[in-house]
C-alpha positions as CSV (number, residue, x, y, z in Angstrom):
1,X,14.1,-10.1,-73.9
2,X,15.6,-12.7,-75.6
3,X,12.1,-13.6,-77.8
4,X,12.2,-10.0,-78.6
5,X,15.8,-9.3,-80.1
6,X,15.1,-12.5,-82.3
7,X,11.3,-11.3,-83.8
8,X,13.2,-7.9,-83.9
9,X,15.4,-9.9,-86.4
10,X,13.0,-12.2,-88.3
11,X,10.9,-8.4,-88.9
12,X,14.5,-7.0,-90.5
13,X,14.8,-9.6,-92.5
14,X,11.2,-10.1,-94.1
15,X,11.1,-6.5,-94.8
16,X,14.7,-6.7,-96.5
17,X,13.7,-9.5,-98.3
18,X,10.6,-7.8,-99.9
19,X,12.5,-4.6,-100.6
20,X,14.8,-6.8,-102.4
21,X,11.8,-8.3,-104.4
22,X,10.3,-5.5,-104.9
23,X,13.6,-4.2,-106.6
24,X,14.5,-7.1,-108.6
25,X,11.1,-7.1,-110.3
26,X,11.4,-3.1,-111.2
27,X,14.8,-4.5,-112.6
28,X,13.6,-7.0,-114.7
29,X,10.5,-5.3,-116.1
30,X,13.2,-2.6,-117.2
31,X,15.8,-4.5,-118.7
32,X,14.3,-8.2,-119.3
33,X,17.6,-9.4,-118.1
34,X,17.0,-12.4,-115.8
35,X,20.2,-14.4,-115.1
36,X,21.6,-11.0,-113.7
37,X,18.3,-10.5,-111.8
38,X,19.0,-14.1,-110.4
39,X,22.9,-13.2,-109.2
40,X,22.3,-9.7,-107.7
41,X,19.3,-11.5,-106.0
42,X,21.4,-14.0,-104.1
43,X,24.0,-11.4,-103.4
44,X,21.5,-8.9,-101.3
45,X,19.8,-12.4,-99.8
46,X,23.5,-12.8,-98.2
47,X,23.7,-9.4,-97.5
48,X,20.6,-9.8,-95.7
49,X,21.3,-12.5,-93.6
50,X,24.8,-11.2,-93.0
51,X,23.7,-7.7,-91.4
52,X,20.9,-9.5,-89.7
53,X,23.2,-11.9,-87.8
54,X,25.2,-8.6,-87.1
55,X,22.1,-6.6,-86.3
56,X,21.1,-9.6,-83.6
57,X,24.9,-9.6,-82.8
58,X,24.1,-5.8,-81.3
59,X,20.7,-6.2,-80.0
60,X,22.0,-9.6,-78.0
61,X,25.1,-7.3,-76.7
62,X,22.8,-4.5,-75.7
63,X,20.5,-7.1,-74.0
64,X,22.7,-8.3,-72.4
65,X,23.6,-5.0,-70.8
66,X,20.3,-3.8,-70.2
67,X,19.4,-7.4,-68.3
68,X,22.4,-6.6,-66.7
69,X,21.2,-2.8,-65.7
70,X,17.7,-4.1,-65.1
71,X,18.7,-6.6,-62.1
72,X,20.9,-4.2,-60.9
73,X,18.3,-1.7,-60.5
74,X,16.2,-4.6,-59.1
75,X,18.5,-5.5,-56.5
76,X,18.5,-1.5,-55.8
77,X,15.1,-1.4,-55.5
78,X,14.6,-4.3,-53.1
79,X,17.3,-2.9,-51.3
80,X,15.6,0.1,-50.7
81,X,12.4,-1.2,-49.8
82,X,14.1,-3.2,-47.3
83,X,16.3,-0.4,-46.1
84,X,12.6,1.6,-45.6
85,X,10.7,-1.8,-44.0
86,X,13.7,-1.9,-41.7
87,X,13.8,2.3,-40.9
88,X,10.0,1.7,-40.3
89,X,10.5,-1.4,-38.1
90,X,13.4,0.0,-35.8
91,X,11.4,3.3,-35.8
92,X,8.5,1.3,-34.4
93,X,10.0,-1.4,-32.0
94,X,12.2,2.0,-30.5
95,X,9.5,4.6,-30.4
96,X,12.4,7.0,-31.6
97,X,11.6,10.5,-33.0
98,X,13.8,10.3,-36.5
99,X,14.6,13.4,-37.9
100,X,16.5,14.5,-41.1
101,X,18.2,18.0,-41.5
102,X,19.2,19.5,-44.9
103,X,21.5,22.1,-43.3
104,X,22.3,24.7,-45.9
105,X,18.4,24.7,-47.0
106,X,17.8,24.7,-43.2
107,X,14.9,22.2,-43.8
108,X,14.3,19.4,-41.3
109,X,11.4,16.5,-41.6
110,X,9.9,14.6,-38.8
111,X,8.9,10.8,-38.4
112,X,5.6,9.8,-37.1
113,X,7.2,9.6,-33.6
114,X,6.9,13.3,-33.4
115,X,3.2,12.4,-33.5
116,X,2.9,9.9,-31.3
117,X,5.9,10.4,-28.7
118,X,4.8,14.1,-28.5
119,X,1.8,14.7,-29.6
120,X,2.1,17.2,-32.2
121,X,-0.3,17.4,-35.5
122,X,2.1,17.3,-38.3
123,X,-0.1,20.5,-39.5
124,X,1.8,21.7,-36.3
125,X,5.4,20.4,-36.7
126,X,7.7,23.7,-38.6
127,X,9.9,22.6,-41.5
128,X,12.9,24.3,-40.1
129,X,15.6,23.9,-37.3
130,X,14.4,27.0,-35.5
131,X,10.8,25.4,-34.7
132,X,13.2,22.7,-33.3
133,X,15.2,24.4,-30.8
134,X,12.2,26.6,-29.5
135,X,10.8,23.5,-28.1
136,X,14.1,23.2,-26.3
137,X,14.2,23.9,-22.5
138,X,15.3,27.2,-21.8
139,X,17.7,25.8,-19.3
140,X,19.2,23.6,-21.8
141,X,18.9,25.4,-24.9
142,X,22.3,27.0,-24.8
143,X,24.2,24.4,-24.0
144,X,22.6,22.2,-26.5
145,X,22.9,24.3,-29.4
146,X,26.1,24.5,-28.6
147,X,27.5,21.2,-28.5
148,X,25.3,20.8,-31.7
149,X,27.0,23.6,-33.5
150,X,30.1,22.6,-32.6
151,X,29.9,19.1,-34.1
152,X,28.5,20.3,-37.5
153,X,31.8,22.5,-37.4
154,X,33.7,19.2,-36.7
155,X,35.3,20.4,-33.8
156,X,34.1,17.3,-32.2
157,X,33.9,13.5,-33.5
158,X,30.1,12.5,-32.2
159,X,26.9,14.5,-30.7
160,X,24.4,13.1,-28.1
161,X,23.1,15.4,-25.6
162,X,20.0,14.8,-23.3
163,X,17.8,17.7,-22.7
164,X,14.3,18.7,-22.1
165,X,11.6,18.4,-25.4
166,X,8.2,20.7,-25.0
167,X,5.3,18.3,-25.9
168,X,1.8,19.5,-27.6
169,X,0.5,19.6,-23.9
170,X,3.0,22.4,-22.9
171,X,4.9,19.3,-20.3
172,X,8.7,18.4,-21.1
173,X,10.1,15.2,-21.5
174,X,13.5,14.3,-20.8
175,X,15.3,12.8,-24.4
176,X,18.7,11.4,-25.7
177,X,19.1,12.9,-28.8
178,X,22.1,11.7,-31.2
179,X,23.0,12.2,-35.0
180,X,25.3,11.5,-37.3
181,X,26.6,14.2,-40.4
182,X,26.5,13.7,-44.0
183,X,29.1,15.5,-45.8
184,X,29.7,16.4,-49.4
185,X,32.9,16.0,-52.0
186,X,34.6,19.1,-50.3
187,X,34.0,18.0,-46.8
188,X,31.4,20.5,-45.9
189,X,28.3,19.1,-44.0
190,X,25.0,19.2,-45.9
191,X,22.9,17.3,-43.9
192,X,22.0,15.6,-40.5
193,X,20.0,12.6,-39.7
194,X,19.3,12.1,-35.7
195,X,17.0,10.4,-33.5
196,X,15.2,11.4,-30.2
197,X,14.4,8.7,-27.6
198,X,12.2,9.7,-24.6
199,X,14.0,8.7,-21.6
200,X,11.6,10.4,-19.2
201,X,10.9,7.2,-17.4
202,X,14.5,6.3,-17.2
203,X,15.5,9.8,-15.7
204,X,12.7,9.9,-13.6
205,X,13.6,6.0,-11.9
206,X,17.3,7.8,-12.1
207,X,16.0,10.7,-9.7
208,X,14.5,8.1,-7.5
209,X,17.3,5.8,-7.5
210,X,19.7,9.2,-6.5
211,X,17.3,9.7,-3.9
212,X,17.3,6.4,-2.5
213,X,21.1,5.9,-2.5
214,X,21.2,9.6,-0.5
215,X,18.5,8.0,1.8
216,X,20.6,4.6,2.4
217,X,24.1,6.5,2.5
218,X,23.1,9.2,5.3
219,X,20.6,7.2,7.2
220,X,21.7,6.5,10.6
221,X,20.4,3.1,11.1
222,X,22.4,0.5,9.5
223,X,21.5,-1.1,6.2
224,X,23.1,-3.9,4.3
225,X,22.0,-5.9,2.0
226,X,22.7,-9.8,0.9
227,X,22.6,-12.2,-2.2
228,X,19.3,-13.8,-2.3
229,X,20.3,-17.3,-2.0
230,X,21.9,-19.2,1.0
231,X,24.3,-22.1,0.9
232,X,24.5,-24.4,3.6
233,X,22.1,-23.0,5.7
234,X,24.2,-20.0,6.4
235,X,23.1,-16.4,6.0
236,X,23.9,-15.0,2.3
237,X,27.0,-13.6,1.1
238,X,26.7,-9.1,1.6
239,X,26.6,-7.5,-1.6
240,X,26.1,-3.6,0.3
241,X,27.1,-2.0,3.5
242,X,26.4,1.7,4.0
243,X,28.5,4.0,5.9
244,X,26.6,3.6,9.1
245,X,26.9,-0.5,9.6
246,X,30.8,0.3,9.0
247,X,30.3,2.7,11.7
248,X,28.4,0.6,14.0
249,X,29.9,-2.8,13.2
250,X,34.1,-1.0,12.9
251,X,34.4,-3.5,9.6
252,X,34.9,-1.2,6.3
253,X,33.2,-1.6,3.3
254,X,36.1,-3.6,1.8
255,X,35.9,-5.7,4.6
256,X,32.8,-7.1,4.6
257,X,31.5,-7.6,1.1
258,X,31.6,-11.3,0.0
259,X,31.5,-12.9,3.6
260,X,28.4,-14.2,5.2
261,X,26.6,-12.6,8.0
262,X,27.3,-15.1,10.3
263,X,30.7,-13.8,11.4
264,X,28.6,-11.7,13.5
265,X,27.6,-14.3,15.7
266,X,29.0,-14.5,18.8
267,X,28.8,-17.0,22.5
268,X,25.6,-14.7,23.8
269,X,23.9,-14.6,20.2
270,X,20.4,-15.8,21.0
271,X,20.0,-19.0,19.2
272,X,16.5,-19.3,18.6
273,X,16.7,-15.7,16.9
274,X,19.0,-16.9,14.7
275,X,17.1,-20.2,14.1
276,X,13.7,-17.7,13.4
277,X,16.2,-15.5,10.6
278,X,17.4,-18.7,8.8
279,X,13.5,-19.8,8.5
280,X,12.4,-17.1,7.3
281,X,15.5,-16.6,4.9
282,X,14.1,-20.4,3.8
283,X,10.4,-19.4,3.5
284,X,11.3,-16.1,1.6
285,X,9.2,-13.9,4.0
286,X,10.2,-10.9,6.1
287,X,11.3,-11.0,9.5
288,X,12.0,-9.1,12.8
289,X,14.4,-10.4,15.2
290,X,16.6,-8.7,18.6
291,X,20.2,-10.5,19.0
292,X,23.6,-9.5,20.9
293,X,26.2,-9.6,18.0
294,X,29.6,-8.5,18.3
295,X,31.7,-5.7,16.1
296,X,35.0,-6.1,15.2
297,X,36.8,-5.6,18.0
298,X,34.8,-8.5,19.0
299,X,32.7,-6.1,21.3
300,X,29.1,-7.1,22.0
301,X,26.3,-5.2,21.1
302,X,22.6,-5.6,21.0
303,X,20.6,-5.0,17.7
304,X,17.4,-5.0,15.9
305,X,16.9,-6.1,12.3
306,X,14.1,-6.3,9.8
307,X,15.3,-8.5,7.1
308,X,13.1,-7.9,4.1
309,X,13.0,-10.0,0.4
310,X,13.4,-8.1,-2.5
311,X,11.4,-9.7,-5.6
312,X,11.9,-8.8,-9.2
313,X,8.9,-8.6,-11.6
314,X,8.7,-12.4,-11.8
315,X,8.7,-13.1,-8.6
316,X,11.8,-14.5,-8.0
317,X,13.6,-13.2,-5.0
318,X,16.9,-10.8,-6.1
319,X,18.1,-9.8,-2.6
320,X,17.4,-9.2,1.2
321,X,18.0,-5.8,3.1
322,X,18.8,-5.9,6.7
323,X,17.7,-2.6,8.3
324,X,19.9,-2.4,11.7
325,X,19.4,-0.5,14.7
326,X,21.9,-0.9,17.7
327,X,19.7,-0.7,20.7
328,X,22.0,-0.9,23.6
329,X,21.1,1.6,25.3
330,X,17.6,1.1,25.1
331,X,18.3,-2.6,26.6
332,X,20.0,-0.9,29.0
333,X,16.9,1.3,30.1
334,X,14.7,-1.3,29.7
335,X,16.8,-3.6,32.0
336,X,16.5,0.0,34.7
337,X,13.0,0.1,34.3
338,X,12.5,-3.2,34.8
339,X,13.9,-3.4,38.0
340,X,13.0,-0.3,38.8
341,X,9.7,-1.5,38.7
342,X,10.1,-4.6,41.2
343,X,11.6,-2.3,43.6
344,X,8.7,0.1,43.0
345,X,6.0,-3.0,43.4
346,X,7.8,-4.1,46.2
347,X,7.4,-0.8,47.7
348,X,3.8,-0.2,46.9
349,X,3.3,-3.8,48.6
350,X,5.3,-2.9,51.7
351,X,3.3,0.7,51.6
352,X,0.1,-1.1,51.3
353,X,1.0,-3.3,53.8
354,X,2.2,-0.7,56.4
355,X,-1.4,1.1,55.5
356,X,-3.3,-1.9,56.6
357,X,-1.2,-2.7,59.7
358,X,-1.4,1.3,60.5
359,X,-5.3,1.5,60.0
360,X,-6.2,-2.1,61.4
361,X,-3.9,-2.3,64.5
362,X,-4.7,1.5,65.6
363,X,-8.6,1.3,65.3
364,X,-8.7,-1.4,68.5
365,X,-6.7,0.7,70.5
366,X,-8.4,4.0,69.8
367,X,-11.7,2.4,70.2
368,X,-10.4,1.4,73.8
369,X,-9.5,4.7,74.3
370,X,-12.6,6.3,72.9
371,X,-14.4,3.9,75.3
372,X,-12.2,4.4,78.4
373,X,-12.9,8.7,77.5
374,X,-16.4,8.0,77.3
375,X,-16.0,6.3,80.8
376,X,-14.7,8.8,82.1
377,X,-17.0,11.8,81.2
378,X,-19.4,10.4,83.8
379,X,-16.9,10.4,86.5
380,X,-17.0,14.1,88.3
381,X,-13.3,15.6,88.3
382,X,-12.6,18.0,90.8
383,X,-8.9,18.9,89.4
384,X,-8.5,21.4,87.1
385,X,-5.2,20.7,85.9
386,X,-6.4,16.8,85.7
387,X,-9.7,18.0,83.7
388,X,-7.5,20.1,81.2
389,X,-5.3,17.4,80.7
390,X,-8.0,14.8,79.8
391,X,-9.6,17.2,77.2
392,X,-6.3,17.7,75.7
393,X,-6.2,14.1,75.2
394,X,-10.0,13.2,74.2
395,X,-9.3,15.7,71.4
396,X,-6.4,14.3,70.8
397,X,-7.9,10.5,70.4
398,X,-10.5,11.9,68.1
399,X,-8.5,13.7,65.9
400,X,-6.0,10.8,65.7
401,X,-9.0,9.0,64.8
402,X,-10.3,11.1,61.9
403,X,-6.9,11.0,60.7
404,X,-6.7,6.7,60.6
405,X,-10.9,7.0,59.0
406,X,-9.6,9.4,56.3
407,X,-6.1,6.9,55.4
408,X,-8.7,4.4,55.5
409,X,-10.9,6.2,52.8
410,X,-7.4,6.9,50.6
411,X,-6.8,3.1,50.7
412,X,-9.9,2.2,49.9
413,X,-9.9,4.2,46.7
414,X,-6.3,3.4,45.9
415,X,-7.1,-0.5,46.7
416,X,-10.1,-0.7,43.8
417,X,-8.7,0.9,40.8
418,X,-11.8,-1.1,38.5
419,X,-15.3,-0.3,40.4
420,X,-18.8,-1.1,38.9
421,X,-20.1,1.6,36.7
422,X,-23.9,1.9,35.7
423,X,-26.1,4.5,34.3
424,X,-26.9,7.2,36.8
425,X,-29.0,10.2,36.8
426,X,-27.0,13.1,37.6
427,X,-30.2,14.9,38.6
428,X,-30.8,12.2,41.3
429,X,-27.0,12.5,42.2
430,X,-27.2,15.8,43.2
431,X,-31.0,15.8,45.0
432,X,-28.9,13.3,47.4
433,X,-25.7,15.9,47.9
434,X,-28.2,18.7,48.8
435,X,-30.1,16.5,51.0
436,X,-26.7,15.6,53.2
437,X,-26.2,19.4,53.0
438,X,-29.6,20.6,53.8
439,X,-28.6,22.7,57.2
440,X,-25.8,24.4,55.2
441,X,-27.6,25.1,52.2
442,X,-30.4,26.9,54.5
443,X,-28.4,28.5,56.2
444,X,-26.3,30.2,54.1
445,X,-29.0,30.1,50.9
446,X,-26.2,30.1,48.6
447,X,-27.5,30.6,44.4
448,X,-27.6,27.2,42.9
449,X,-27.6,27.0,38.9
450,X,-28.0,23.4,37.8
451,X,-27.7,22.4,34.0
452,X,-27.7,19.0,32.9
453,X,-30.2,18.9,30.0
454,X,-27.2,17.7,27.5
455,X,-25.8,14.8,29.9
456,X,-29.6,13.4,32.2
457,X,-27.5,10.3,32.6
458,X,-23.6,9.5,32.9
459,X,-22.2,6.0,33.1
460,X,-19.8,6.4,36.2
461,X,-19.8,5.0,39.8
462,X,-22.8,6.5,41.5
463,X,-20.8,6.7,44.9
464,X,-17.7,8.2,43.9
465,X,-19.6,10.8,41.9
466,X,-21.8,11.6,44.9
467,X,-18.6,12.0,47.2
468,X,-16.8,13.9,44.2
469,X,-19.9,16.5,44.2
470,X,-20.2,16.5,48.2
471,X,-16.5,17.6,48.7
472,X,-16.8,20.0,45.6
473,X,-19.8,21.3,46.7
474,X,-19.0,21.5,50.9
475,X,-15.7,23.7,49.9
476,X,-17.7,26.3,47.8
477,X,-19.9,26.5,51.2
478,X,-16.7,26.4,53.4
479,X,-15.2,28.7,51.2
480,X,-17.5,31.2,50.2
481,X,-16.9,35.2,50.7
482,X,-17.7,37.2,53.0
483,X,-18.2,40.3,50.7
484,X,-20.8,39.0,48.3
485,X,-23.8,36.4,48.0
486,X,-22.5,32.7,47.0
487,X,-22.9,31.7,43.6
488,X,-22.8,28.2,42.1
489,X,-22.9,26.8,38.5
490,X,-23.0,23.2,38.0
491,X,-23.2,22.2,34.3
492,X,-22.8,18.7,31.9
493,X,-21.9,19.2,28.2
494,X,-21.3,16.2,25.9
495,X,-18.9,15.9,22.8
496,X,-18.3,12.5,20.3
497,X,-15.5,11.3,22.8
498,X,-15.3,13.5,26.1
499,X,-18.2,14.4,28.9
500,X,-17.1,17.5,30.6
501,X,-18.6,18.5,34.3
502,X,-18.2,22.4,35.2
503,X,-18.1,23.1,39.0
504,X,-17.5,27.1,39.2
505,X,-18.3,29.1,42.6
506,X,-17.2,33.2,43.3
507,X,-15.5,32.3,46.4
508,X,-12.6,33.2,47.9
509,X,-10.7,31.2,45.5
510,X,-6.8,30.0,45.5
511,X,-3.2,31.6,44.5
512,X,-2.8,28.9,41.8
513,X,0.8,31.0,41.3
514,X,1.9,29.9,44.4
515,X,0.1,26.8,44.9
516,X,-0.8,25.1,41.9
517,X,1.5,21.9,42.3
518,X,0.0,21.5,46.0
519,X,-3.6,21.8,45.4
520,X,-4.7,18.2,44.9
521,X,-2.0,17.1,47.6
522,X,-2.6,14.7,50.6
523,X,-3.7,17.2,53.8
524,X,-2.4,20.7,51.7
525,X,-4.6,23.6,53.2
526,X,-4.7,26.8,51.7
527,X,-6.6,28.5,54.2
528,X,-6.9,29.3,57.9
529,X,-9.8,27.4,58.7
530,X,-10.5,25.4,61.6
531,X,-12.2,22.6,60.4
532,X,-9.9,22.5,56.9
533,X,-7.9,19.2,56.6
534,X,-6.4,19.2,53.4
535,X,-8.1,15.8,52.1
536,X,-11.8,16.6,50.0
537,X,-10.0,17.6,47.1
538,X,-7.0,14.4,47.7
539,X,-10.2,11.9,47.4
540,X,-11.8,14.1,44.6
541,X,-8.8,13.4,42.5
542,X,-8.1,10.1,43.3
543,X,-11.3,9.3,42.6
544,X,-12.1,11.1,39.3
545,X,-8.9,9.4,38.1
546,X,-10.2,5.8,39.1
547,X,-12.8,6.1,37.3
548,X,-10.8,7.1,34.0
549,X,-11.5,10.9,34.2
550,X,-9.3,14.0,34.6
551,X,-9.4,17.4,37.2
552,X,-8.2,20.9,36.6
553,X,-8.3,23.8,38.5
554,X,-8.7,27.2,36.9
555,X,-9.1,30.1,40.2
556,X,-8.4,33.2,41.2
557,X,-8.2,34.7,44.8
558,X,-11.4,36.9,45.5
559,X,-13.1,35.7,42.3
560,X,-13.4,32.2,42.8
561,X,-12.8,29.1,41.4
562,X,-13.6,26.4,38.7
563,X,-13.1,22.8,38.7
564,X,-13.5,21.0,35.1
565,X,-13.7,17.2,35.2
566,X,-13.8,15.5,32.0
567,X,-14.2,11.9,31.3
568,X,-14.6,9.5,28.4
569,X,-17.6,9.1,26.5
């Protein structure tokens, strides 16, 4: 600037300098006059330099102000540029939607964040507040316009609001929207510059967090949580108690918080529990433990307590939660059914023992009196009344000693609750149940429908399923009706886990409405028969269920009966 105010200068000055030549020689040529020529000469030469040093006297003053202007401007300029690097760089490093109202125009321009938060096209984004507020939640439209409204009016000194913002996708986002009002000379607002942050994240982890405090606060077990670190090998400091430890323990809230956990340890505490909690406190690793602690009062209880690490995203351990369970009254039960069970083992083994003693010390005896009645059935009687008395009493001895085989049979079952099992042909099994029943089966020529195409072989115990057919099948005999020819189906079916058997006969059948609880029962007849004792369908049960299977009954009197026995595959 400075180079150019000075040739600015130098330029004046030539060109003054020839005009004054040029002059002086039109002077001279016209009146020959020289020495005047010479004096006027030197007085515009002075007049020349003197409005020069003026004329650079201005130019250096307006230079000065111009330079002065120019940096100025400069300084606005990079002030500007640095205002928009920084609007840019905040915009960026917050993800915030920025947008700027002109209120009386009703004009409003988006950021790129309205882009890439939400997803719209700019070709999509309206130029005006109403485009705005449609994308509003309904549910929160009102209020928001409101508290909006109400602020440009200056009724109230700031405006944020959170609400729901439609995105491209038709989904809503929750977002914290706040703004600030510019006003002009008469106080009015003209315009409004805001940003929108997305906050669904936060709100949704907010929801959760609501959630979880309503879980914690209304759960019945009790939950407390601790500092993370330990000092001097004591459980850490409580940071949390919800309502149900207070209720539990009878120490408040207020009580609690700052001591260590170890004022719950009492004379009966079990030591080695404790021992097991403060290593896994030291190892940083979950733990399960059963204690008797003691509540306020100093009254013992027993309880059950996960205590679980809490990590942060570094891996550096926050906080433990104890989730506690008083389980006194289970202890209680536990410590019933425990010796509820001796006394029930002692009992079986004094049963048991009575059972042998019964079936081993009567069998001598009975065969000496079998014996001696054998004796005496090849001495001639001539007494009536001695003869009717020793036939009472040979019946008698036998059917004292059917009774002692059968308790004998029971015991045996009862006595081997894991028998050998092997593949066995069901086919074979029951060629061996008609054989034993050959007589009956002739004689009464009962129908017979076998089906075992599905299941040829079942892996049982090839004697118990023979007796367990046997009994089933000698009762349909036994049992049949009078009225109409006897009809048996016997059938196998398989499934992924279950093999059924199906034993239905149209016999006489059984008033399950009357008997139902009584019809597996030891010696429970249902039926006026002679020769009925009340045990085949005793041993069938025992022994279906000793092999791992199941019996039901399904029968109806004067229809007949089915039997379904079902047992693993």
């Amino acid at each position: 600037m400075k180079s150019k105010t000075l040739q600015i200068t130098l330029v004046y000055i030539i060109i003054s300098l020839f005009v004054a030549i040029v002059c002086h020689k039109l002077l001279i040529t016209h009146f020959s006059k020289t020495g005047y020529f010479f004096i006027y000469f030197l007085k515009d030469i002075f007049f020349i330099f003197t409005t020069a040093l003026f004329f650079k006297y201005i130019l250096s003053k307006n230079e000065k102000r111009n330079i002065a202007v120019f940096k100025k401007l400069k300084e606005t300029n990079e002030e500007i540029k640095e205002s928009n690097e920084k609007y840019d760089i905040v915009a960026k490093a917050t993800s915030d939607t920025i947008w700027d109202w002109k209120i009386q125009e009703d004009s409003i321009n988006w950021n790129k964040g309205i882009e890439s938060v939400f997803g719209y096209d700019p070709a999509e984004v309206g130029k005006t507040s109403k485009w705005w507020f449609d994308k509003i939640h309904p549910e929160d439209s009102i209020r928001m316009s409101i508290k909006l409204y109400s602020f440009i009016e200056q009724k109230t000194e700031k405006w944020q609001d959170q609400y729901r913002f439609r995105c491209a996708d038709g989904s809503y986002k929750y977002v914290l929207d706040r703004g600030f009002l510019l006003k002009d000379e008469n106080g009015r607002a003209i315009r409004m510059i805001g940003a929108i942050q997305d906050i669904t994240k936060q709100k949704e982890e907010e929801q959760r967090l609501k959630l979880l405090e309503t879980v914690i606060t209304q759960s019945k077990d009790s939950i407390l949580i601790t500092e993370a670190n330990s000092v001097n090998r004591r459980i850490p400091k409580i940071v949390y108690v919800n309502p149900a430890f207070s209720q539990m323990s009878g120490y408040l809230s207020s009580e609690i918080i700052g001591k260590s956990a170890s004022i719950f340890k009492g004379p009966k505490s079990d030591s080695e529990e404790l021992k097991k909690l403060l290593k896994a406190i030291k190892n940083e690793e979950e733990c399960l433990i059963e204690t008797i602690t003691y509540t306020k009062q100093k009254e013992e209880y027993w309880v059950r307590f996960a205590m679980i690490p809490i990590f942060n995203n570094e891996g550096v351990i926050t906080h433990w939660i104890s989730i506690q369970r008083d389980i006194t009254d289970e202890k209680k039960l536990e410590t019933e059914k425990e010796h509820l069970i001796r006394e029930l083992t002692q009992n079986n083994k004094d049963l048991k023992q009575f059972s042998y003693i019964t079936s081993h010390n009567l069998r001598a005896p009975l065969s000496n009196l079998i014996g001696l009645l054998n004796l005496i059935d090849d001495i001639p009687i001539d007494n009536p009344e001695l003869e009717e008395i020793l036939n009472g009493f040979t019946k008698s001895t036998h059917l004292l000693n059917e009774t002692i085989n059968d308790l004998v049979k029971v015991i045996i079952i009862k006595d081997n609750p894991s028998m050998q099992k092997e593949e066995v042909s069901l086919q074979e099994v029951f060629e061996n149940v008609f054989s034993q029943l050959s007589f009956q089966i002739e004689l009464h020529k009962p129908i017979i429908r076998l089906k075992f195409d599905k299941v040829p072989l079942l892996n049982t115990n090839k004697a118990y399923i023979e007796s367990i057919l046997l009994n089933l099948l000698t009762n349909s005999i036994k049992y049949k009706s009078e009225n109409r020819k006897l009809k048996i189906s016997i059938t196998a079916e398989k499934t992924e886990q279950k093999v059924i058997l199906t034993f239905k006969d149209n016999g006489i059948g059984i008033d399950l409405d009357r008997n139902r609880d009584k019809v597996f029962g030891l010696y429970q007849r249902f039926h006026n028969y002679p020769d009925s004792k009340g045990l085949g369908l005793y041993l069938v049960k025992s022994q279906v269920e000793t092999m791992g299977g199941t019996i039901s009954i399904e029968s109806e009197v004067n229809k007949g009966t089915t039997f379904t026995i079902t047992f693993k595959n």
